[in-house]
PDBQT receptor file of N, H, CA, C and O in Angstrom, charges set to zero:
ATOM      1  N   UNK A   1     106.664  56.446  19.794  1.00  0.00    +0.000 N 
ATOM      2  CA  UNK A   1     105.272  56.287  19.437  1.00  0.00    +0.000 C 
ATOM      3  C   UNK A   1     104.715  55.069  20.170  1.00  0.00    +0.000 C 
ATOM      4  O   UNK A   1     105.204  53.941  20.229  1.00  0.00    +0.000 OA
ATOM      5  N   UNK A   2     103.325  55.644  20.846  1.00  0.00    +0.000 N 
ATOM      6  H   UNK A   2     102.928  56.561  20.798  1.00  0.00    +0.000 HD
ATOM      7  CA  UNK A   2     103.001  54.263  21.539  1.00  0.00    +0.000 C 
ATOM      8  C   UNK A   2     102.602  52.812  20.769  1.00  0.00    +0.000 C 
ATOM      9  O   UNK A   2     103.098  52.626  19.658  1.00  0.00    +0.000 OA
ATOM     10  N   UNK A   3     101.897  51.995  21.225  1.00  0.00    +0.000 N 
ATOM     11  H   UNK A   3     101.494  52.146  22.128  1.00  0.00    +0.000 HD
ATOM     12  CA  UNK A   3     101.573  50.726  19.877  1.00  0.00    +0.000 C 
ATOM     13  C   UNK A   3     100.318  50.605  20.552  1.00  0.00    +0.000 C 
ATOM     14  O   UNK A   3     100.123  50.568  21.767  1.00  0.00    +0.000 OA
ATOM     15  N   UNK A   4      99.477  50.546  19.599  1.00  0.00    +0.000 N 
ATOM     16  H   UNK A   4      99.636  50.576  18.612  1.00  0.00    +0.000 HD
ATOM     17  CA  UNK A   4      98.207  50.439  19.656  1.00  0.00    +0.000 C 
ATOM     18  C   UNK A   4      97.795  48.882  20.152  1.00  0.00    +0.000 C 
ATOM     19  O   UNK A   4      98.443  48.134  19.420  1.00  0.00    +0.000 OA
ATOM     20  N   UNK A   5      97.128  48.218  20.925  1.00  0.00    +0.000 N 
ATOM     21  H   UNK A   5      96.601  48.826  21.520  1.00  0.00    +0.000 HD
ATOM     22  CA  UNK A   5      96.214  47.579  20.706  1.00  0.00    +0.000 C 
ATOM     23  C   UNK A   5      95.430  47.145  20.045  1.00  0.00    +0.000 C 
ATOM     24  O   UNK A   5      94.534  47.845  19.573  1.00  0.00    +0.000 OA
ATOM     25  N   UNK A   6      95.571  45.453  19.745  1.00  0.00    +0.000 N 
ATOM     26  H   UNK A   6      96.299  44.884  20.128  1.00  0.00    +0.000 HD
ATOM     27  CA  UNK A   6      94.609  45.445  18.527  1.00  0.00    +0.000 C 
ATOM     28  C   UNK A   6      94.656  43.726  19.187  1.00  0.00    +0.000 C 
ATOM     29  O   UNK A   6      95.452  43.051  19.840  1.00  0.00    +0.000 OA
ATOM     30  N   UNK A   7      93.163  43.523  18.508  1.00  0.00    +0.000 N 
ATOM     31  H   UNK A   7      92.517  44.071  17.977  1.00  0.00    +0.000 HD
ATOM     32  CA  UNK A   7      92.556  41.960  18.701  1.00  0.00    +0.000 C 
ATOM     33  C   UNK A   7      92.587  41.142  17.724  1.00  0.00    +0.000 C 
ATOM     34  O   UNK A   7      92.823  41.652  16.629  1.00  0.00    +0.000 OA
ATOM     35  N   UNK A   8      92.377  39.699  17.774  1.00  0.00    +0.000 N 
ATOM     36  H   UNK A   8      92.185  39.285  18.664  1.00  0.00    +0.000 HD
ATOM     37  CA  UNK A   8      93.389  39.096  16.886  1.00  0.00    +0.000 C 
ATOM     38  C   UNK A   8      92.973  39.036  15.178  1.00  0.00    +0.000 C 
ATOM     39  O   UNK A   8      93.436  38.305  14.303  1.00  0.00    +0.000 OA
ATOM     40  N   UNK A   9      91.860  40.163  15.087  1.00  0.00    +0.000 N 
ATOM     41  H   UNK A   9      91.483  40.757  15.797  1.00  0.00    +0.000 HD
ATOM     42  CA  UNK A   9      91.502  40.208  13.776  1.00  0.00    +0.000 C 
ATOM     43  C   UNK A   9      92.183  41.373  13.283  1.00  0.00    +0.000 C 
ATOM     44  O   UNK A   9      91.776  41.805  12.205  1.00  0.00    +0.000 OA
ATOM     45  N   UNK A  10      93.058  41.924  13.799  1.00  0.00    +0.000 N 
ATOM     46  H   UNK A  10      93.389  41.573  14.675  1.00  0.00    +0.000 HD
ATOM     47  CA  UNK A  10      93.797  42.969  13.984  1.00  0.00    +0.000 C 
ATOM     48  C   UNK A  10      92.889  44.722  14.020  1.00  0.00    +0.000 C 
ATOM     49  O   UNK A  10      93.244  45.752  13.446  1.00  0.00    +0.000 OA
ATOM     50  N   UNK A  11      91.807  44.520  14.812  1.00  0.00    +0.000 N 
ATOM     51  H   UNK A  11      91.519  43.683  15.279  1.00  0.00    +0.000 HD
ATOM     52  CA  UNK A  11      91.469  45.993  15.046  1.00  0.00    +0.000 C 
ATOM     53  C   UNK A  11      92.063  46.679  16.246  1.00  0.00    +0.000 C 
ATOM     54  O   UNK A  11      92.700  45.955  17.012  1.00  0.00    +0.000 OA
ATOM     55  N   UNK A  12      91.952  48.037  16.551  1.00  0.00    +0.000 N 
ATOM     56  H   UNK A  12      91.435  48.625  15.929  1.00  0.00    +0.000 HD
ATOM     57  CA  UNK A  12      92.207  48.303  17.443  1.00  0.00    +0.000 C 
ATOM     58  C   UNK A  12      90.959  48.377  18.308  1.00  0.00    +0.000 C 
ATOM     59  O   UNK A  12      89.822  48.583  17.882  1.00  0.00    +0.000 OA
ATOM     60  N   UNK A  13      91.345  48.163  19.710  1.00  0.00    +0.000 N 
ATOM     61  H   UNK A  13      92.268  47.996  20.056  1.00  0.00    +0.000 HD
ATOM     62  CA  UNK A  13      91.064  48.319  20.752  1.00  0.00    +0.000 C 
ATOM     63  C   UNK A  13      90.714  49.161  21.293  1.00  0.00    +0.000 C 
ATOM     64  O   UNK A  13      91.674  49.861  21.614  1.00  0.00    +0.000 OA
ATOM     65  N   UNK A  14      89.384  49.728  21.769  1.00  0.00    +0.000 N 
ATOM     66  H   UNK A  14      88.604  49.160  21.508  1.00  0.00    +0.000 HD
ATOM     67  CA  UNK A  14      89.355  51.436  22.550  1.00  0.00    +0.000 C 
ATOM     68  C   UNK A  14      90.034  50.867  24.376  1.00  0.00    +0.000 C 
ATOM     69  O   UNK A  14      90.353  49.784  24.867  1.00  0.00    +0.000 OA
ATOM     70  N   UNK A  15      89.987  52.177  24.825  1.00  0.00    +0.000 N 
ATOM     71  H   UNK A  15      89.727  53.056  24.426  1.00  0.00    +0.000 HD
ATOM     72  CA  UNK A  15      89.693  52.300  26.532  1.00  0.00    +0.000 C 
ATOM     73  C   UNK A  15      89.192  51.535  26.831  1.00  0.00    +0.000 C 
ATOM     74  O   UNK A  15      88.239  51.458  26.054  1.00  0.00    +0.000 OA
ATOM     75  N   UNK A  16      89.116  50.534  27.741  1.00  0.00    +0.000 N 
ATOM     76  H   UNK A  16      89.890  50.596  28.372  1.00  0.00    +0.000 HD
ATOM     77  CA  UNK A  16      88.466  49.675  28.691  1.00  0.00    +0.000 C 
ATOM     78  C   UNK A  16      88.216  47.610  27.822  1.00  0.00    +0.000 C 
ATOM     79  O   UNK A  16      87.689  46.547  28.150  1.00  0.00    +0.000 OA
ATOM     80  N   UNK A  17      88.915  48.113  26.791  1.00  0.00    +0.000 N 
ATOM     81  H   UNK A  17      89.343  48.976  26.524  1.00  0.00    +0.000 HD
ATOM     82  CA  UNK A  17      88.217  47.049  25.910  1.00  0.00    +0.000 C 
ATOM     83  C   UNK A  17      89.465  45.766  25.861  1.00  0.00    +0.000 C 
ATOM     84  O   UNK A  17      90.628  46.003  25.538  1.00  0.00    +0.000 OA
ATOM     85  N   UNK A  18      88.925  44.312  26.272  1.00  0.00    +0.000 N 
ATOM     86  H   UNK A  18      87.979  44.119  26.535  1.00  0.00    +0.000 HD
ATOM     87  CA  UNK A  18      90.154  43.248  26.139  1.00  0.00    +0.000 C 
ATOM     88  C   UNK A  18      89.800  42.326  25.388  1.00  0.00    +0.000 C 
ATOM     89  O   UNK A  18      88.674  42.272  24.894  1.00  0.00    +0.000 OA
ATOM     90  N   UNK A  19      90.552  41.621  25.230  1.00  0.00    +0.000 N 
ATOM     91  H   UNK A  19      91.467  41.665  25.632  1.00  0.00    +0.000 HD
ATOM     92  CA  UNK A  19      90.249  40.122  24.335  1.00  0.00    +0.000 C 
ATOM     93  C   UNK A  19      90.306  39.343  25.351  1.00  0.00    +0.000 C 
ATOM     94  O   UNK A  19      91.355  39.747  25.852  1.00  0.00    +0.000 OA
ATOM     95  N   UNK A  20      89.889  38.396  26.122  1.00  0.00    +0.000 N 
ATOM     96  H   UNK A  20      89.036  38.068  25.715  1.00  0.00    +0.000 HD
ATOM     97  CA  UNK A  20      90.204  37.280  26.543  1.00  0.00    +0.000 C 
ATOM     98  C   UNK A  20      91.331  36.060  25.344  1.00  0.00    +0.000 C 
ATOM     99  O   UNK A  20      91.679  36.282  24.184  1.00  0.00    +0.000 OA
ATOM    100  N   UNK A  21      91.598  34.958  26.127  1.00  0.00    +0.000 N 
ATOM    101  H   UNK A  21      91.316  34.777  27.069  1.00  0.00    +0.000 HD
ATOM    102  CA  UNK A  21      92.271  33.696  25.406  1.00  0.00    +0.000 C 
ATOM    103  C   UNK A  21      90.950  33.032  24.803  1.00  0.00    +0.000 C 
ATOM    104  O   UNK A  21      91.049  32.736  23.612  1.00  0.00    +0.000 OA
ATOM    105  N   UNK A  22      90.177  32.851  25.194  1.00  0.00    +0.000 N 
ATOM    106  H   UNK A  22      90.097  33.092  26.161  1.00  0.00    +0.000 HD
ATOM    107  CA  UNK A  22      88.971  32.076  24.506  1.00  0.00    +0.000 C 
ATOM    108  C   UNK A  22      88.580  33.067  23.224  1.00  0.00    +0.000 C 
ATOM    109  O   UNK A  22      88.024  32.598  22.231  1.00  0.00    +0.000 OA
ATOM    110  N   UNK A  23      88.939  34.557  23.339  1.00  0.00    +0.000 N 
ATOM    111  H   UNK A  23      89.390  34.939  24.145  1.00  0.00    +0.000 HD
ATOM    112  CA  UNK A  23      88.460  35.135  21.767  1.00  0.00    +0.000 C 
ATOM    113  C   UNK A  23      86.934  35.925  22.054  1.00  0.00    +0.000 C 
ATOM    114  O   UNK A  23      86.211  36.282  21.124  1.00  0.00    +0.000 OA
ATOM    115  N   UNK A  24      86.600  36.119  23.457  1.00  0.00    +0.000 N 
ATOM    116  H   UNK A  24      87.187  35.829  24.213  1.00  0.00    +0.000 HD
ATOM    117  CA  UNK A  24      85.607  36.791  23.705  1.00  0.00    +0.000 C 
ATOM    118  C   UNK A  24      86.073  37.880  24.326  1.00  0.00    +0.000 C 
ATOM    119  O   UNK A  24      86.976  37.958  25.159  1.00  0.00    +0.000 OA
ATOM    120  N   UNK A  25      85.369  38.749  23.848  1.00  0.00    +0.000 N 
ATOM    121  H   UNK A  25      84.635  38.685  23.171  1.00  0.00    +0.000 HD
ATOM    122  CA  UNK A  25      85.617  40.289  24.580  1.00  0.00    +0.000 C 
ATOM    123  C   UNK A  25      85.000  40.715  25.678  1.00  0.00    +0.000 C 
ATOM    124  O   UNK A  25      83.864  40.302  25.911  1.00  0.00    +0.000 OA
ATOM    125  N   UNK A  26      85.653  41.640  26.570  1.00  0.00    +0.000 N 
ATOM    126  H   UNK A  26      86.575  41.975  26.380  1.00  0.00    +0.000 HD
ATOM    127  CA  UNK A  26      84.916  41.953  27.494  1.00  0.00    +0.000 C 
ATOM    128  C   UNK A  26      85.852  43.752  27.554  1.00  0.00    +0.000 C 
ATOM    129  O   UNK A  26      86.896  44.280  27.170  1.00  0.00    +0.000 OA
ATOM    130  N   UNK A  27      84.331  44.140  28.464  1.00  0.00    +0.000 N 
ATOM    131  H   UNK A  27      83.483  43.711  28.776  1.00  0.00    +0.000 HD
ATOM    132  CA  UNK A  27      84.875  45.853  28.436  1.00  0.00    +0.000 C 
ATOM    133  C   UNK A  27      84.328  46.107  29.894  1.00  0.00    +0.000 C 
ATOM    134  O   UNK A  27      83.214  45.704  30.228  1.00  0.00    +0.000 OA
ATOM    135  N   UNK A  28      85.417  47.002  31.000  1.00  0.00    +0.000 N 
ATOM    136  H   UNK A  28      86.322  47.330  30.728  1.00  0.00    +0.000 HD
ATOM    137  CA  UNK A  28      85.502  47.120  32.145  1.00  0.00    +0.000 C 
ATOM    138  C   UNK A  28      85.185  48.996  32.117  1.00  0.00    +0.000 C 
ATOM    139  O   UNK A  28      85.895  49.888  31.652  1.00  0.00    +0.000 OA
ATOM    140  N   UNK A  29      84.204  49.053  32.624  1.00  0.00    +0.000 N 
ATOM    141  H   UNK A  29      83.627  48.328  33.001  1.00  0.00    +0.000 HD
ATOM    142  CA  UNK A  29      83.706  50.522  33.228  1.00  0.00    +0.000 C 
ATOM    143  C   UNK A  29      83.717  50.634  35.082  1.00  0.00    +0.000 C 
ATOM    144  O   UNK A  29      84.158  49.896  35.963  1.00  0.00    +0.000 OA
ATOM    145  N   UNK A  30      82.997  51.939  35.079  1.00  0.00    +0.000 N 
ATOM    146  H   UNK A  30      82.639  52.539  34.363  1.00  0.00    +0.000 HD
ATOM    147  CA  UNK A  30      82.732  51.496  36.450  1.00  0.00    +0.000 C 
ATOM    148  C   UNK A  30      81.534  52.550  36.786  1.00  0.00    +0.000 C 
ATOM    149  O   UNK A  30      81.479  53.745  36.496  1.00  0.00    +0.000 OA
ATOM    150  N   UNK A  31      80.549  51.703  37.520  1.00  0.00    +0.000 N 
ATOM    151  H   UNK A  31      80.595  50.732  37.755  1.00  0.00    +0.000 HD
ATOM    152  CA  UNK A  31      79.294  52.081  38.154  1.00  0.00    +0.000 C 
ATOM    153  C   UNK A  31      78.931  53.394  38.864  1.00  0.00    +0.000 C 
ATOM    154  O   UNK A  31      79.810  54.253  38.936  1.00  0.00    +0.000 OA
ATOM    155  N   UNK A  32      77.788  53.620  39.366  1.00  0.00    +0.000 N 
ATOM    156  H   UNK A  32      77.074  52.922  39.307  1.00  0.00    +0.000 HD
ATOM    157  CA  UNK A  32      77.743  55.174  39.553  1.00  0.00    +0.000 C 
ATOM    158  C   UNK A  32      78.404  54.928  41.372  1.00  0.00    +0.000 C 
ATOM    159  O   UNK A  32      78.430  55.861  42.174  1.00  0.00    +0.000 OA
ATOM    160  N   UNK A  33      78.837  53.631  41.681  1.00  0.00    +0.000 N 
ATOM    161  H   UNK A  33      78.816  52.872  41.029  1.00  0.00    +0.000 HD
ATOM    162  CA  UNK A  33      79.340  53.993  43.159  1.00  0.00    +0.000 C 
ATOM    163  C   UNK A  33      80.934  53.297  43.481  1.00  0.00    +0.000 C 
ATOM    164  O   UNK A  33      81.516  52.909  44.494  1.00  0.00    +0.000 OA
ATOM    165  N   UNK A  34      81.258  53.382  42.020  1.00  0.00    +0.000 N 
ATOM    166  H   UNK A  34      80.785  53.697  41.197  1.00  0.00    +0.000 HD
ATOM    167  CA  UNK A  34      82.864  53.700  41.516  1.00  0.00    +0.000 C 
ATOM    168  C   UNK A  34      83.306  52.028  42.004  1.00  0.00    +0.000 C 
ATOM    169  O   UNK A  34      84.344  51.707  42.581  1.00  0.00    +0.000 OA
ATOM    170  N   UNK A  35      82.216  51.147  41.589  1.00  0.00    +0.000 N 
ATOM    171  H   UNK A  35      81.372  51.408  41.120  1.00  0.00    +0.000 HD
ATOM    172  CA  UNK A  35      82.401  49.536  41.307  1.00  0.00    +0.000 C 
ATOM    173  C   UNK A  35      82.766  49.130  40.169  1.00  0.00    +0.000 C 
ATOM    174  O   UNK A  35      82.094  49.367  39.166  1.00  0.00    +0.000 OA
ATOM    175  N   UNK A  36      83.752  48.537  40.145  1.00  0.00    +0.000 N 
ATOM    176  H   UNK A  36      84.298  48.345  40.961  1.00  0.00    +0.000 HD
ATOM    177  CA  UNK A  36      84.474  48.080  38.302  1.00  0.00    +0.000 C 
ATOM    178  C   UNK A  36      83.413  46.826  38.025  1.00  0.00    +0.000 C 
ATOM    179  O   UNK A  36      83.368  45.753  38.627  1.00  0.00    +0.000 OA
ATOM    180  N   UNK A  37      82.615  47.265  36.988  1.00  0.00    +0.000 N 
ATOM    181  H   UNK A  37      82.651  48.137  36.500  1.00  0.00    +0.000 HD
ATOM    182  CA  UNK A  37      81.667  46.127  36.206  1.00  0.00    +0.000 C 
ATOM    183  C   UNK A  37      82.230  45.577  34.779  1.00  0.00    +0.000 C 
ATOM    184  O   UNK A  37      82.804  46.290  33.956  1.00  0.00    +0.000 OA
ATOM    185  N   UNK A  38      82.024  44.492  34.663  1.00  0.00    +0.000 N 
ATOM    186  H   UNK A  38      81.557  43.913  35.332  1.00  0.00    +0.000 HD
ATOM    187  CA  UNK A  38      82.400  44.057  33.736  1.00  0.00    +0.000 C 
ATOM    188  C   UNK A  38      81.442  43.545  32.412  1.00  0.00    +0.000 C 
ATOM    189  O   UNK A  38      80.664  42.605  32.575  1.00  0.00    +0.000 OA
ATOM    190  N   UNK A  39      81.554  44.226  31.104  1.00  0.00    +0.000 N 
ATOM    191  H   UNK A  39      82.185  44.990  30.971  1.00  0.00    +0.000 HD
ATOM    192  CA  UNK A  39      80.450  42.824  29.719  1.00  0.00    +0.000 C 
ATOM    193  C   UNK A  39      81.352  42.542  29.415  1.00  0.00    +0.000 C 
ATOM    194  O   UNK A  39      82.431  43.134  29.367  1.00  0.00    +0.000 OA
ATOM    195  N   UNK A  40      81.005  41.447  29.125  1.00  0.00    +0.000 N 
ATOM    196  H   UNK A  40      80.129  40.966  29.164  1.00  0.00    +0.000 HD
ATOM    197  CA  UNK A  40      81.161  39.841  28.115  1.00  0.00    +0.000 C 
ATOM    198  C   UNK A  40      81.046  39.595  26.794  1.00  0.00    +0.000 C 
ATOM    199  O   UNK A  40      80.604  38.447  26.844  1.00  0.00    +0.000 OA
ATOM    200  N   UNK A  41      81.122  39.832  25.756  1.00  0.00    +0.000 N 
ATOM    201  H   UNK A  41      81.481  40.765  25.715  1.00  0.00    +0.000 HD
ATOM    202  CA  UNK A  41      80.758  39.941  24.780  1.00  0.00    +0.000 C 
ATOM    203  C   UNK A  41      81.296  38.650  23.518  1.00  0.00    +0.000 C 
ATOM    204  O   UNK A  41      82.507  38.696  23.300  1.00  0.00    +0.000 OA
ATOM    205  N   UNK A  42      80.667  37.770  22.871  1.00  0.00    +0.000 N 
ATOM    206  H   UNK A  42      79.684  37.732  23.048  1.00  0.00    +0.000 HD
ATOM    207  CA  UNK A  42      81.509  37.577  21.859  1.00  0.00    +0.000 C 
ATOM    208  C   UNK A  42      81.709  37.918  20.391  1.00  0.00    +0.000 C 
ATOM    209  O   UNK A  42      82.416  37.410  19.521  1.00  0.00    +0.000 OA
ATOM    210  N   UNK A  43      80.627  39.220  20.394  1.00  0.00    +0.000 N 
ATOM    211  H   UNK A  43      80.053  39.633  21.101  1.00  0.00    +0.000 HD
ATOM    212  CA  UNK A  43      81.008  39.890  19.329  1.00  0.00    +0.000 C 
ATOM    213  C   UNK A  43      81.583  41.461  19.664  1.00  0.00    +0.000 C 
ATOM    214  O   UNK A  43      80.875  41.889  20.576  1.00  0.00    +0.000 OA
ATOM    215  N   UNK A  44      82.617  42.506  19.267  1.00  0.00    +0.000 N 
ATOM    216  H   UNK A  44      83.192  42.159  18.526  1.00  0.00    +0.000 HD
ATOM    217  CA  UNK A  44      83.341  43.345  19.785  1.00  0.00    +0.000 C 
ATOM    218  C   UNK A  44      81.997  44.583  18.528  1.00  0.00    +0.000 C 
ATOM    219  O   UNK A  44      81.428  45.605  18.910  1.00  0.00    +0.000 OA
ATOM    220  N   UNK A  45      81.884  43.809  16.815  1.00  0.00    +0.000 N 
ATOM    221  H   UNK A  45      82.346  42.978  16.505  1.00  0.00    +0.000 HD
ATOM    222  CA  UNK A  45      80.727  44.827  16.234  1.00  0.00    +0.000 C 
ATOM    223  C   UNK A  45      79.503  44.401  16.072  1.00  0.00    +0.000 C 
ATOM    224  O   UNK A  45      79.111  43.373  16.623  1.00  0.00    +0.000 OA
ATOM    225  N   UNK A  46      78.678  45.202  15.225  1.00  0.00    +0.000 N 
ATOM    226  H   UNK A  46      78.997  46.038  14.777  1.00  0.00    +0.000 HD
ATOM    227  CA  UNK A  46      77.467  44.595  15.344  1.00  0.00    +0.000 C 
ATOM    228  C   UNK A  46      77.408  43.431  14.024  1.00  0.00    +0.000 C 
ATOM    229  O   UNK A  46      76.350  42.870  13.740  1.00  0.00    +0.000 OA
ATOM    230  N   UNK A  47      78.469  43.211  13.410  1.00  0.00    +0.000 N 
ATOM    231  H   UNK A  47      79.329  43.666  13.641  1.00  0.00    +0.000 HD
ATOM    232  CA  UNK A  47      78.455  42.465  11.907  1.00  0.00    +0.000 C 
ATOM    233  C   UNK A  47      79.333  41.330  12.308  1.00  0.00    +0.000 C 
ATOM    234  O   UNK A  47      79.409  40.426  11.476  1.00  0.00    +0.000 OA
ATOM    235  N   UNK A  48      80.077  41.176  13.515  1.00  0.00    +0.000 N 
ATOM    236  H   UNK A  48      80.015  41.911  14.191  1.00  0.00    +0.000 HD
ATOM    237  CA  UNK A  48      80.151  40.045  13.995  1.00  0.00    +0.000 C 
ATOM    238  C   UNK A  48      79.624  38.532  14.109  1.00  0.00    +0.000 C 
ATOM    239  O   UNK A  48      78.627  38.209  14.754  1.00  0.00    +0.000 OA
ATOM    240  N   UNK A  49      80.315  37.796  13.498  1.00  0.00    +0.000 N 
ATOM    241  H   UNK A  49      81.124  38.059  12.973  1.00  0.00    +0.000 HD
ATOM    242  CA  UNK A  49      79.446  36.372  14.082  1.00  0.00    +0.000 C 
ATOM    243  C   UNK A  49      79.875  35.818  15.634  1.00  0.00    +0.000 C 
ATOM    244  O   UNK A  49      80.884  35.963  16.325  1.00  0.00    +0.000 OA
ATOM    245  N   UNK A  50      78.785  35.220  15.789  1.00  0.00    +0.000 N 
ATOM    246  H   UNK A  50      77.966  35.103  15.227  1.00  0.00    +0.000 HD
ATOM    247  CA  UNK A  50      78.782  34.818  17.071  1.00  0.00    +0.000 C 
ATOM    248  C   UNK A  50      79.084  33.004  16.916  1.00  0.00    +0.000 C 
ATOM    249  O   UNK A  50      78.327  32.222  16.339  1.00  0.00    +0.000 OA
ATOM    250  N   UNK A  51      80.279  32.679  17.544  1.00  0.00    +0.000 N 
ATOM    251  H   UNK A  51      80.893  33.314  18.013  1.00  0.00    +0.000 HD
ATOM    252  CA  UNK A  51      80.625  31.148  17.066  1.00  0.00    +0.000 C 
ATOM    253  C   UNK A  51      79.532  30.043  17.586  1.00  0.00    +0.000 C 
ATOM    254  O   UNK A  51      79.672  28.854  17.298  1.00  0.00    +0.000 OA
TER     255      UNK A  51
């Protein structure tokens, strides 16, 4: 069985989605001319606080 991914509040993680060491998230797609873009995020929901 694989092991899920999970961030350090222990959720899981979808596709494309990381934690950084600082505790901010970021999620890697890629553009309509197949360029890997990156957000930044430091909230992963919308009920998140932002530090």
């Amino acid at each position: 069985m694989s092991k899920k991914r999970r961030d350090n509040r222990g959720r899981i993680l979808r596709y494309g989605e990381t934690q950084e060491n600082t505790g901010r998230y970021r999620y890697k797609y890629l553009d309509a001319f197949g360029e890997a873009k990156y957000v930044r995020s430091w909230r992963l929901d919308v009920n998140d606080p932002v530090p």
